[in-house]
Every structure is written in C-alpha cells, then in structure tokens.
N, C-alpha and C positions, 0 to 999 in steps of 0.2 A: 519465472519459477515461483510456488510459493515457499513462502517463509513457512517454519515452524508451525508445527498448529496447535502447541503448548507452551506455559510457561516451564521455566527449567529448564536442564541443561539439552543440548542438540542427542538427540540418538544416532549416532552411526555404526551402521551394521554393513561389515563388511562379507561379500560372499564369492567363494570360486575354489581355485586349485594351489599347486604349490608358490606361484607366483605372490598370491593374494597376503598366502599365510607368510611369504617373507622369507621363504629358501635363499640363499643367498647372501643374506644380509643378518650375519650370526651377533649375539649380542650378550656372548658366553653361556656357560652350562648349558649346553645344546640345546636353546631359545632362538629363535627368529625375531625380527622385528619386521621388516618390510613397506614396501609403501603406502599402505594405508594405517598403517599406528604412524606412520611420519605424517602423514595428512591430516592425520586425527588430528595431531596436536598444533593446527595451524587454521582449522575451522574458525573456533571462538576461544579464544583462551580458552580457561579454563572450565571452558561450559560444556562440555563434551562429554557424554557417556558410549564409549565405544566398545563394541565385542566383533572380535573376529574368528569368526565359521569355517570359516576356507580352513579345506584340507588338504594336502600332497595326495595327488595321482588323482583327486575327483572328477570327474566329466559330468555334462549335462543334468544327467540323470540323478548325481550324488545329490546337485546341486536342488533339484526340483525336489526330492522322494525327501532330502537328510535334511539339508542344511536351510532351506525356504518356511518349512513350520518354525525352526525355533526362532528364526529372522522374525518371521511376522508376531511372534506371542512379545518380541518387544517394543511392538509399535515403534520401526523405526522413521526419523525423518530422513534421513537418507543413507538409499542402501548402494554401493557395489557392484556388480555382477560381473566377474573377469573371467570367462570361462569357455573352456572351446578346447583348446591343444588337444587336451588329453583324448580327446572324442578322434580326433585327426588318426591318434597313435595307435587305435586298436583298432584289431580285423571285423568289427560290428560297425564300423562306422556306417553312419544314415544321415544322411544332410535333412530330410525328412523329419526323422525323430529328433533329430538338434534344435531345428528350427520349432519344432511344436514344443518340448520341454522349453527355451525359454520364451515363448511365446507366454505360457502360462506362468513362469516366476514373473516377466517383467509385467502384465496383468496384473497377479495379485498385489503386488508391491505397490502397483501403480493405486488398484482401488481400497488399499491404504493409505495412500494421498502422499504415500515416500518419495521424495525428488528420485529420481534413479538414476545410476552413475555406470555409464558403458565403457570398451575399450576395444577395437580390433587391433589382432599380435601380430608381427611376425613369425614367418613357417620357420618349423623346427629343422625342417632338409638343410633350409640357407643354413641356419644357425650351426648347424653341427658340419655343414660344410660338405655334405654330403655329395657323393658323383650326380649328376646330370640327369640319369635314368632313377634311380633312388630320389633323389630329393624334389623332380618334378611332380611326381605322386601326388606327395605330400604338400608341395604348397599348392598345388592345385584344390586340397580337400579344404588346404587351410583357409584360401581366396576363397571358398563356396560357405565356410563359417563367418567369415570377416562381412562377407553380402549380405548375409542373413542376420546380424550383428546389426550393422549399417540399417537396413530396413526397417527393424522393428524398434532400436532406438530412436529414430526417425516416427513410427508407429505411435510410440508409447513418451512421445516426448522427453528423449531417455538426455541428459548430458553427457556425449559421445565425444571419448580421446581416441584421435586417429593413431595409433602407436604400432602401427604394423613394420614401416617405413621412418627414416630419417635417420639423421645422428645418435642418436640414442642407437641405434639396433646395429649401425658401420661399427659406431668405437667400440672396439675390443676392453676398451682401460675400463669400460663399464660394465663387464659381465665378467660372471663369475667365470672358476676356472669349468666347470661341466660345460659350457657354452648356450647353456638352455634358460639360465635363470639369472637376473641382474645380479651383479657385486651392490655394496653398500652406495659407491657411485651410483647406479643404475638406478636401483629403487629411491636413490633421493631426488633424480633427475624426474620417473614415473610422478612421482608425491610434487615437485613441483610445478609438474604438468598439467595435473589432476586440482591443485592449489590454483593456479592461474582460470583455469575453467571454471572453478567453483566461483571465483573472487570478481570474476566476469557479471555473474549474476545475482551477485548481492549474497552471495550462500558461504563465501569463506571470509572471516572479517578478521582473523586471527593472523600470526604474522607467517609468511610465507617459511616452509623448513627450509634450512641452510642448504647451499648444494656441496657444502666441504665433512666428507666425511670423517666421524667422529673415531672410529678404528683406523689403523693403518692395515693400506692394501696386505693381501694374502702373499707369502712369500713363493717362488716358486717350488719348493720342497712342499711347502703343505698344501696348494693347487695339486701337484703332482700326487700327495699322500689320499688327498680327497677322492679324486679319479681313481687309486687302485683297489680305494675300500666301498665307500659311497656308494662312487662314483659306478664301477662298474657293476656292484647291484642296481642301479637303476636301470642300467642298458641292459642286460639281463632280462630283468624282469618285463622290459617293454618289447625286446625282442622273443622273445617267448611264444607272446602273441600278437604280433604286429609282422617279423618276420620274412615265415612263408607266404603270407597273401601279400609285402612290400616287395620280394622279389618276383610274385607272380604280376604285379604292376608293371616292376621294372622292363621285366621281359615284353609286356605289352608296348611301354614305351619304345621300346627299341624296334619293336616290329612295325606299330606306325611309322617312327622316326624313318626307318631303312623303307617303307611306302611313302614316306612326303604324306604322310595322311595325319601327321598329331594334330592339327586344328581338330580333327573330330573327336579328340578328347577333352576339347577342351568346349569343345559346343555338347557333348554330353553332361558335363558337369555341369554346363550354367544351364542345360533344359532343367536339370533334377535343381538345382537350387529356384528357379520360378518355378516349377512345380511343387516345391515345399511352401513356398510361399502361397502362393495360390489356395493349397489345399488349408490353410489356416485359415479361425473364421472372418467375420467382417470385426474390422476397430471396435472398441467401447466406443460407445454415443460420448458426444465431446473431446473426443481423443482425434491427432491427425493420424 
C-alpha cells in the first residue's frame, strides 16, 4: 500500500449508504456517528482530516453521479466505498449497472492514488429474517453484488473486509433494533475490523477504537418506539417499490422449488454477474 502522498494530516473520505453514515449508532440530537468517524479516529491521532458523504437510502448510482465528485475535489488518501444493499432493495436492480457504477468510482479513486477501503454485507432477507421464498431473492441479488465487490477490489487493489458472514452478522446484541443496521456494538466491532486491516499495512498507526460502548444499549420500549415511527417508514417506503416485483420472485421461487429446478436460479444469477464483469473494460495498465 502506499503511504500518503503529502505532508499533513491523512484525508479520509468516507462514501456509501445508511450503514457508512452511522444509522444505528445515535450520538444525541438526531446525529449518527458510525464506523467510519470511529475509524477516523484510530488512523493517526490526531492527524486525520475526515468527511463523511454517505447518505441513507443511496445506491450505486447516488454514489457514482453525488457523492464521488465532492470525494475526489478533496484529494483523498483514503477513501470508503460500502455500498450495494440499497441497489438489492429496488425493482431496477442490474447487477450490470452495479458492477459498471463502481467500476468507475473505484477507478477514479484509484487514479487519484486513494488507498481504497471495500466491504461485502450481509443479505438483508437473512437480517430481517424473512420466509425462505422472500429472503432467497434477495440474497441471491445480494451474493451477485458481494461477487462483483470481491472482483473489482481484487481489480483495483481495493482493502477488502469480508463482513458479509461471521459473528458480527449471528449476534443479535450487535444490531440495532430495525435489524438492518449495526447498534453502537456493531459499528465498533466494523471500525475495529476495518482498524485491524488498515494497521495490517502500515495505513492505521493510531490507537485501535475501543469495542466497549460509550452509550448504554437501547431499552426495549425505545427499540420498540423506533419500529413504530422510524421504523416503519423505512419498510414502507422500500416496500412500495421493491414489493410487487419481491413477491413476483417469490412466486418464481416457489415454482422452481415445487420443479426441484431452483439450481437454475441460481446459475442464472451468476451467468448475469460474469457477464457484468466481462462486459467491463480491461484493468488500468499497472493495476491487477
């Protein structure tokens, strides 16, 4: 990895979705904090100049068109990229267009000479615990982002957290009560995960964030109060349009399922994710 390519403090610019920005992890007067301000502050002491882009509900696209110019106008040393769910949860999903948007963030980043910091998630079905025929969909879309994640970090010499899978995603004591987004646990376990990776290759020399958090857990009354306000605007609003074409899925699932025939959903998916790939152009010269 290289080092900095100035004197002065470290730039990190973080970039993604609600995750990035810190949903989860409240830090009073309806403020987030999240695992990359906990990262921030474990890089270089105090030598850190961090801004965080990540918006709630952004996909791919947010990420390429919004939040990648004002990243790049601050020349950062390292950037972020945690992004993908959101793209799973709507009726436009294209593993296609996912894979070409960040094809070209992790590029541009790249030939600003920004270390880049990756991360495949856990599918939202598991997380919300969804029936069988419902939540198969969905992590099937989510395994053809996490592929395409995995490849082009790989491509782009990206620093890649495997965080789709393990402890972190079973314990419950670590997510919030919506089930989609870490508790303050959660995001300090991400941040130390992310810290360890960094400190791996000379890049975090700062002291690693604590993993004891600094609020005390959410009680169940206000878990409970967050679900009936929040809470159930967010499922709304992604059911709206996500849906009719999740239960036009499901019905598919079920109808393989009852032919013994779902392998062929799941070898349609990974044609269309190596054809996204494929259709991407060849590496930057020096890049694997």
């Amino acid at each position: 990895m290289r080092p900095p390519r100035h004197e002065g403090p470290l730039r990190f610019v973080a970039l993604g979705d609600s995750l990035t920005e810190g949903v989860g992890d409240p830090v009073g007067d309806g403020e987030w904090r999240g695992w990359a301000a906990l990262l921030a502050e474990g890089l270089a002491g105090e030598r850190v100049g961090f801004t965080n882009l990540a918006v709630s509900g952004s996909q791919t696209r947010d990420v390429l068109e919004r939040q990648l110019p004002a990243a790049l106008e601050l020349r950062p040393d390292l950037v972020s990229v945690v992004v993908g769910v959101n793209d799973t949860l709507r009726c436009t999903f294209d593993i296609g267009a996912v894979a070409t948007r960040l094809d070209r963030v992790y590029a541009a980043c790249g030939e600003q000479g920004a270390v880049l910091l990756t991360a495949c998630l856990p599918d939202p079905g598991t997380m919300l615990g969804l029936p069988g025929a419902l939540a198969h969909p969905l992590a099937r879309r989510q395994r053809a982002v996490n592929t395409v994640v995995h490849a082009l970090s790989q491509r782009y010499a990206a620093l890649h957290l495997h965080a789709c899978e393990g402890d972190w995603v079973t314990d419950r004591a670590l997510w919030s009560a919506d089930r989609l987004h870490p508790g303050e646990r959660g995001h300090r376990r991400l941040a130390l995960r992310f810290h360890e990776l960094l400190a791996e290759h000379g890049l975090a020399t700062g002291p690693a964030p604590s993993a004891e958090p600094e609020f005390p857990d959410p009680t169940r009354s206000a878990s409970l109060r967050w679900l009936a306000t929040a809470g159930t605007g967010w499922v709304a609003r992604r059911c709206t349009d996500l849906l009719p074409q999740l239960l036009s899925l499901a019905a598919d699932e079920l109808r393989h399922r009852a032919r013994g025939t779902s392998a062929r959903l799941d070898l349609r998916a990974s044609a269309a994710v190596s054809a996204a790939l494929a259709g991407l152009s060849a590496a930057p010269a020096g890049r694997p």
